[in-house]
C-alpha positions as CSV (number, residue, x, y, z in Angstrom):
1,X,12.9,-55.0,-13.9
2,X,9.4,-55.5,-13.7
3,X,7.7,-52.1,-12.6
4,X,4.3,-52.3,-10.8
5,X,4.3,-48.7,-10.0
6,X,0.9,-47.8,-9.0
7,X,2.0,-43.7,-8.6
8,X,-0.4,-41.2,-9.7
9,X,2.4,-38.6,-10.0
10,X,3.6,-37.8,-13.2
11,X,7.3,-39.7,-14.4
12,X,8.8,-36.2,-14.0
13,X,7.6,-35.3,-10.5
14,X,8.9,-39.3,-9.6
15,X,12.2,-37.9,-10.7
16,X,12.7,-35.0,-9.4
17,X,12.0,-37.0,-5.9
18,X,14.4,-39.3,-6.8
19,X,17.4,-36.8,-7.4
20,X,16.7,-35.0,-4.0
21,X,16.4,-38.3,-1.7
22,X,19.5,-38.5,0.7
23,X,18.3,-41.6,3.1
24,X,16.0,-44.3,2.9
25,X,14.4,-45.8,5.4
26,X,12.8,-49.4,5.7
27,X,10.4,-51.6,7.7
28,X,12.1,-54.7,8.3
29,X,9.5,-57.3,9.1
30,X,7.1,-58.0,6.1
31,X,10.0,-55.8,3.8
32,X,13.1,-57.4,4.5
33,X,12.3,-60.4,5.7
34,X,8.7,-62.7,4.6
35,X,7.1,-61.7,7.8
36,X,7.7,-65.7,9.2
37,X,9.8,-66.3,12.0
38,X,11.7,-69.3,13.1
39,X,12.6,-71.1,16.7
40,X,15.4,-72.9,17.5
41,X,15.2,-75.6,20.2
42,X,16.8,-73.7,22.1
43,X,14.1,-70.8,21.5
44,X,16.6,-68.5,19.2
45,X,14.6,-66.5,16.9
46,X,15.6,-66.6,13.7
47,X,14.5,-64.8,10.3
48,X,15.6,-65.4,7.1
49,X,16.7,-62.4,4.5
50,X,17.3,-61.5,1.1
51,X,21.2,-60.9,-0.2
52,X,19.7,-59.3,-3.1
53,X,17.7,-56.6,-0.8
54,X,21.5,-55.9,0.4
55,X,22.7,-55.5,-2.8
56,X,19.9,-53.0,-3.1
57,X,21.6,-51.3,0.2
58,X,24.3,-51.2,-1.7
59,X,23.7,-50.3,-5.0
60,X,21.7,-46.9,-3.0
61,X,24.4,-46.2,-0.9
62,X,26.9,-46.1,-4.2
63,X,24.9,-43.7,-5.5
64,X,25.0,-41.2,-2.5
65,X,21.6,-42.5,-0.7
66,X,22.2,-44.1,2.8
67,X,19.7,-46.5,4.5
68,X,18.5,-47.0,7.6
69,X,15.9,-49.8,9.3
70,X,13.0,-48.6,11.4
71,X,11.4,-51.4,13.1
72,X,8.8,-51.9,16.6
73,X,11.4,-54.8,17.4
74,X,13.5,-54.7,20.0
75,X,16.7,-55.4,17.8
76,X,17.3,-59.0,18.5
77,X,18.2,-60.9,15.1
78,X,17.6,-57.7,13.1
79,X,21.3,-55.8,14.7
80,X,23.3,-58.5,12.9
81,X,21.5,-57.9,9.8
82,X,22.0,-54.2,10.4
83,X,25.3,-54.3,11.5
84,X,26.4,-56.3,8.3
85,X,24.8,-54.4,5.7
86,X,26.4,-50.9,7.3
87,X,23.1,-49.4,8.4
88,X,21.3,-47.4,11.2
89,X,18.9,-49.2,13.1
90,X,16.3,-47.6,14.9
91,X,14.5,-50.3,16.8
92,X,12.0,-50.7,19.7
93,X,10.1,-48.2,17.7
94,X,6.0,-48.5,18.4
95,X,5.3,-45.1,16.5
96,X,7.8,-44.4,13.9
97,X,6.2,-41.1,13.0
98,X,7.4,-40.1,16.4
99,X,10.8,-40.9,14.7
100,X,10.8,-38.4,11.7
101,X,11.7,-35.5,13.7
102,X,14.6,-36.8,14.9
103,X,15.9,-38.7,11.8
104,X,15.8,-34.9,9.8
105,X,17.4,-33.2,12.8
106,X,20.7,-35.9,13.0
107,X,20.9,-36.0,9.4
108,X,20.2,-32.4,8.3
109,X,17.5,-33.3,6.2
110,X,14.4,-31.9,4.5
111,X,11.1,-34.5,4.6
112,X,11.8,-34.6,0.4
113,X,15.3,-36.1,0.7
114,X,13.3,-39.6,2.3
115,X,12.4,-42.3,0.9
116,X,10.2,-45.1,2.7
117,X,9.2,-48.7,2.2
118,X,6.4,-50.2,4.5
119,X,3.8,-53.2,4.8
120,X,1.9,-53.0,7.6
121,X,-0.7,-50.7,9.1
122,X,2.3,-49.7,12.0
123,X,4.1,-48.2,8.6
124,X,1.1,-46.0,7.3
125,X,1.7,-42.8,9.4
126,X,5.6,-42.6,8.4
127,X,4.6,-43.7,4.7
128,X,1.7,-40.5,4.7
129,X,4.2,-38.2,6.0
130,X,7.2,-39.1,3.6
131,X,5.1,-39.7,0.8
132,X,4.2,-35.9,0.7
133,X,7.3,-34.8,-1.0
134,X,9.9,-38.3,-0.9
135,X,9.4,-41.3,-2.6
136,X,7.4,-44.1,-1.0
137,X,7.2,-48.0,-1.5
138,X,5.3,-51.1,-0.5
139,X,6.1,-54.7,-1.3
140,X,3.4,-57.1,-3.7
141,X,2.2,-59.1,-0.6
142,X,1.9,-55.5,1.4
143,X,-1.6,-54.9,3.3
144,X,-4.0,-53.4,1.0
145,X,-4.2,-49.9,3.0
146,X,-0.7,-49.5,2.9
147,X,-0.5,-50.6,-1.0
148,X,-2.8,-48.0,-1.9
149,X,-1.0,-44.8,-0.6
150,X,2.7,-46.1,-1.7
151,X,3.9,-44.8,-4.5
152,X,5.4,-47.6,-5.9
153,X,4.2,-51.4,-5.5
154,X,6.9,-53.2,-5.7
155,X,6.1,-57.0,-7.9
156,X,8.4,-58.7,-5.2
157,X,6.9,-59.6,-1.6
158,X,8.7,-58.9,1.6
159,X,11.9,-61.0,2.1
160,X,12.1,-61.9,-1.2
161,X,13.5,-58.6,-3.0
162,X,11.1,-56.0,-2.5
163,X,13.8,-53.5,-0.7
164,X,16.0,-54.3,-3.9
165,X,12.9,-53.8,-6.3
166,X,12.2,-50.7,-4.6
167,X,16.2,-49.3,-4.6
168,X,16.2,-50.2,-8.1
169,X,13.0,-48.0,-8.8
170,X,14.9,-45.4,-7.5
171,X,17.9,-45.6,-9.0
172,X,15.8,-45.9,-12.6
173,X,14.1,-42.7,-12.1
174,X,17.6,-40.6,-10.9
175,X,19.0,-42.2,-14.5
């Protein structure tokens, strides 16, 4: 794995977030899929995704770490993607700070058990707030605001592994 961490806390202090994170939540567009979208003739919008970022779900989720997908879409194509990788999705959501409260109250959680990966400037609150005790993440082709508060750059761009690169980050630093 190629690490492009760009985290100016200490290997240890990474680690110790690592063992405490419980959930991990992602952007979808610009993380999970490459931020392009795709009409049908019929006008079906369609986007394309990653198998290997849901063998990153997967690989989290076997080591005790659920995820979830917070995006300002209003579900659409992203439910089926939820629905098949076994995740929450929290869609429809314009401010997904406004989100956090709620996420720690239906899962029992502490801000430190929360991981996030983000691209876009609609991602930065969330990412500022999680990032203050949980592990944070931004894929290569991320905007350059939001790639200089993550904790770890990710050397993959959005759709093309970044959510696996970032789960396997994760899973290096609980080892």
């Amino acid at each position: 794995m190629t690490e492009a961490s760009s985290s100016a806390l200490s290997r240890e202090e990474l680690a110790t977030r690592a063992r405490r994170l419980r959930l991990v939540l992602t952007d979808n567009d610009g993380v999970l899929t490459d931020t392009g979208v795709y009409y049908s003739e019929r006008g079906e919008e369609l986007k394309r995704y990653s198998v290997r970022d849901g063998m990153g779900v997967e690989r989290l989720r076997r080591a005790g770490i659920e995820t979830a997908i917070v995006t300002r879409e209003a579900a659409g194509c992203i439910r089926g993607r939820a629905e098949k990788l076994k995740v929450r999705l929290y869609s429809a959501m314009q401010d997904k700070l406004t989100l956090l409260p709620m996420i720690l109250t239906e899962y029992s959680y502490q801000p430190d058990q929360l991981g996030f990966i983000g691209d876009d400037v609609n991602d930065l609150e969330l990412m500022e707030a999680v990032s203050l005790g949980g592990l944070t993440g931004a894929p290569s082709d991320a905007m350059p605001m939001v790639k200089r508060i993550a904790l770890h750059l990710c050397a993959s761009p959005g759709g093309h592994g970044a959510f696996r690169d970032f789960a396997e980050w994760i899973l290096e630093l609980r080892s």
